[in-house]
SESEMI-725073 format. One record per atom (N, C-alpha, C, CB): x, y negated, z negated; residue in one letter. Coordinates in steps of 0.001 Angstrom, whole numbers, padded with zeros to 6 digits, always signed. Atoms other than C-alpha are relative to their C-alpha. Glycine has a CB too. Layout:
XYZa;...
***
This chain:
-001431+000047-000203x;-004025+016985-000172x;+000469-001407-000379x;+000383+000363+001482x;-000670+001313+000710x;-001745+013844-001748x;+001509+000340-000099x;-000652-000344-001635x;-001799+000513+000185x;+001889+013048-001902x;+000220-000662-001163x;+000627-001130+001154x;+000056+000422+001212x;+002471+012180-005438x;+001492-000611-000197x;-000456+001152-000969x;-001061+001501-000247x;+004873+008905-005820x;+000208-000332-001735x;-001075-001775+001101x;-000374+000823+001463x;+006813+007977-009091x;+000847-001194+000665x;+001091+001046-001336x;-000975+001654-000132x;+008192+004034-008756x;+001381+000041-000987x;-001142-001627-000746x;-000935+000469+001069x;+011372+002956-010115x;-000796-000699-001144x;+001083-001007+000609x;+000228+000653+001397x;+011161+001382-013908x;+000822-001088-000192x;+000240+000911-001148x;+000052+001192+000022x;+012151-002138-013480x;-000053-000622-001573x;-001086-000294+000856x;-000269+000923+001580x;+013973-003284-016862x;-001136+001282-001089x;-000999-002434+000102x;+001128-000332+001349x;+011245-000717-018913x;-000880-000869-000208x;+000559+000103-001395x;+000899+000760+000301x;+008571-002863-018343x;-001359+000009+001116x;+000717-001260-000168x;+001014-000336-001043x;+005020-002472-016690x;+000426-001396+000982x;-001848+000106-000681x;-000541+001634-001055x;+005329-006267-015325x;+001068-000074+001147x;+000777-001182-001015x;-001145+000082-000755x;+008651-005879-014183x;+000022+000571+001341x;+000954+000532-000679x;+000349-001257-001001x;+007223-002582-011942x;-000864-000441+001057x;-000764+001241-000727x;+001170+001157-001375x;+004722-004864-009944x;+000486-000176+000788x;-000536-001489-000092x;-000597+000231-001463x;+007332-005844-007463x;+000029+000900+000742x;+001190-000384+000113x;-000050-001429-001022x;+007871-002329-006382x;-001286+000543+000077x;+000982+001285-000548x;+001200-000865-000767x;+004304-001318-006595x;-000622-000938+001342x;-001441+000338-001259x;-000103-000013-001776x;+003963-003883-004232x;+000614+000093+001259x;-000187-000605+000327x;-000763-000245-001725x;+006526-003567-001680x;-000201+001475+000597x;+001939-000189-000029x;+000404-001148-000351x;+005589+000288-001980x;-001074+000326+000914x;-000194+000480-000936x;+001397-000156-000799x;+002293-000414-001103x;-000198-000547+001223x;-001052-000520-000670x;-000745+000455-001093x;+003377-003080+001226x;+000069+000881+001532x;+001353-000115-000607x;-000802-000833-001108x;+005347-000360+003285x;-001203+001326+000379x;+001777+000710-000781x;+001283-000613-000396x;+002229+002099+003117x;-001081-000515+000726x;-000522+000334-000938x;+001040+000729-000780x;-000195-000059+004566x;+000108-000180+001476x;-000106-001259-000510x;-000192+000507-001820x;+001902-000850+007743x;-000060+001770+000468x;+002155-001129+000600x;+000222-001663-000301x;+001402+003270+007817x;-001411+000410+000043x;+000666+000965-001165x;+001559-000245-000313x;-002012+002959+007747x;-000374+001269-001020x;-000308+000447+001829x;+000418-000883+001178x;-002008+004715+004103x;-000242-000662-001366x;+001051+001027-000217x;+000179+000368+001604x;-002871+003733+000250x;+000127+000883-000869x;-001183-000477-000377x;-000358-000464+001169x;-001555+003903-002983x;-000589+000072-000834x;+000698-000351-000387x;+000721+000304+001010x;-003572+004529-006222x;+000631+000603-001169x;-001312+000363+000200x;-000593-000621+001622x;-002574+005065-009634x;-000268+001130-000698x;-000334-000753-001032x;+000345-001241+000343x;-002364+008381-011165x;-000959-000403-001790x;+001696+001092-000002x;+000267+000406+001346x;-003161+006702-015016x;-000629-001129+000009x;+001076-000114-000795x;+000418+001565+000126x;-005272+003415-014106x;-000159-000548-001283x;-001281-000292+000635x;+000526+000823+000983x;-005353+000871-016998x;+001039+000053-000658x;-001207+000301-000684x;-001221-000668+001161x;-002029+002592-019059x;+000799-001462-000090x;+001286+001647+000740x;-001475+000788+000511x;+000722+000415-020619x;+000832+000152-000058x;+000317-000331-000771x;-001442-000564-000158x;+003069+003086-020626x;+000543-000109+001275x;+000096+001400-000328x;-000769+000192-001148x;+005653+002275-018342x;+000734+001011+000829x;+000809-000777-000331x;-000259-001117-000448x;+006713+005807-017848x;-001247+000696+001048x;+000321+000744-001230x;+000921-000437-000425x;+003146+006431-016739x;-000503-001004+001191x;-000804+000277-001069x;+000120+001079-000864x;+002426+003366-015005x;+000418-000313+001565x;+000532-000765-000641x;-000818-000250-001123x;+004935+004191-012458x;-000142+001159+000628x;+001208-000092-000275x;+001121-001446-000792x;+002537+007634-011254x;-000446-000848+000843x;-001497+000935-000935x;+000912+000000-000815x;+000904+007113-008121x;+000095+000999+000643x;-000095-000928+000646x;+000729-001264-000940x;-001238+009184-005586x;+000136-000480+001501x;-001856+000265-000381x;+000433+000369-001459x;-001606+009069-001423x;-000721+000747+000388x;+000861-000098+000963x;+000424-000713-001013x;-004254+010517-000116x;+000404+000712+001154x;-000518-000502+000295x;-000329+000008-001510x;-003576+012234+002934x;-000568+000959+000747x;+001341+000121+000273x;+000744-001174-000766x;-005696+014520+005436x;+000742+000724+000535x;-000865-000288+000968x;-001255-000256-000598x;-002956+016172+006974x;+001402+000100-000255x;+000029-000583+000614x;-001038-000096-000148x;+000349+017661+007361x;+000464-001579+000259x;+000189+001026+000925x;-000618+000817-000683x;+001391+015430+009619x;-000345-001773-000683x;-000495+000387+001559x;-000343+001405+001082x;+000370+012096+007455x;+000380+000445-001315x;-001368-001060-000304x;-001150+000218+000775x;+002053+013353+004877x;+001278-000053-000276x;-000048+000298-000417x;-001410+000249-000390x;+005041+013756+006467x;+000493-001675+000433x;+000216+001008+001291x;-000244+001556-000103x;+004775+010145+007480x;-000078-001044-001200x;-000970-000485+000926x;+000424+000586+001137x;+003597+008816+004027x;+001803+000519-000894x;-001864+000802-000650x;-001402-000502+000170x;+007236+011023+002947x;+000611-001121+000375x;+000468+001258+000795x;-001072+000436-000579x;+009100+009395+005243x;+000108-001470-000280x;-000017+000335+001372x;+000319+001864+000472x;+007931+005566+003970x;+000669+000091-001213x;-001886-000699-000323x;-000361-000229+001672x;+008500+006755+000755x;+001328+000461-000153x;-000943+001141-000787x;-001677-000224+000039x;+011975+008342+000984x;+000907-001073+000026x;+000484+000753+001132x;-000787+001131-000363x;+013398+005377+002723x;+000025-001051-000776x;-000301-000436+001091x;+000806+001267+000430x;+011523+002987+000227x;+000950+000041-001831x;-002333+000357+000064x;-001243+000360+001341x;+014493+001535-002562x;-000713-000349-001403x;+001071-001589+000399x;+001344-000267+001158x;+011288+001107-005181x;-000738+001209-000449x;-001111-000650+000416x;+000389-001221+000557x;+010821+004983-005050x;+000722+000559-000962x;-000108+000845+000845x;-000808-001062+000401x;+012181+007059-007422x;+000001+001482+000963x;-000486+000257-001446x;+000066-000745-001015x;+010922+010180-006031x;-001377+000395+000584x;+000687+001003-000323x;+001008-000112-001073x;+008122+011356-003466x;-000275+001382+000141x;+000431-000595+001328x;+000167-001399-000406x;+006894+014959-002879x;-001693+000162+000429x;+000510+001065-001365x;+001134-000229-000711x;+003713+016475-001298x;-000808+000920-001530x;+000377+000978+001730x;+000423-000865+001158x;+001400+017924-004275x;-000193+001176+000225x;-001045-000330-000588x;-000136-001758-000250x;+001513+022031-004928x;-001830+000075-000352x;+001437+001197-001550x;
***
């Protein structure tokens, strides 16, 4: 089970996207969750801005949601089908 996280795109630029992958991750951590990249290594900045959350559970992914909704560096957040 995973909650699959696209970041905002910061100017069109991977670099630029670093601030929000960290404050994303940032705000996951004090949740006692982690972020990992759906495309590790890419350049594309469309792709770059994929990530994954683990999550064992309903109920942490409703909390991993709820970081992520609130979080002004998401685009958008959903639970994977």
């Amino acid at each position: 089970m995973q909650v699959n996280v696209q970041l905002k795109v910061a100017s069109g630029t991977v670099a630029a996207s670093l601030g929000y992958e960290s404050a994303v991750e940032s705000a996951l951590k004090g949740a006692g969750l982690k972020m990992y990249p759906k495309n590790p290594g890419t350049q594309d900045s469309m792709e770059a801005c994929l990530f994954r959350v683990p999550v064992k559970d309903q109920a942490e992914a409703d909390r991993a949601l709820q970081v992520l909704e609130g979080h002004d560096g998401v685009e958008r957040a959903g639970l994977a089908a």
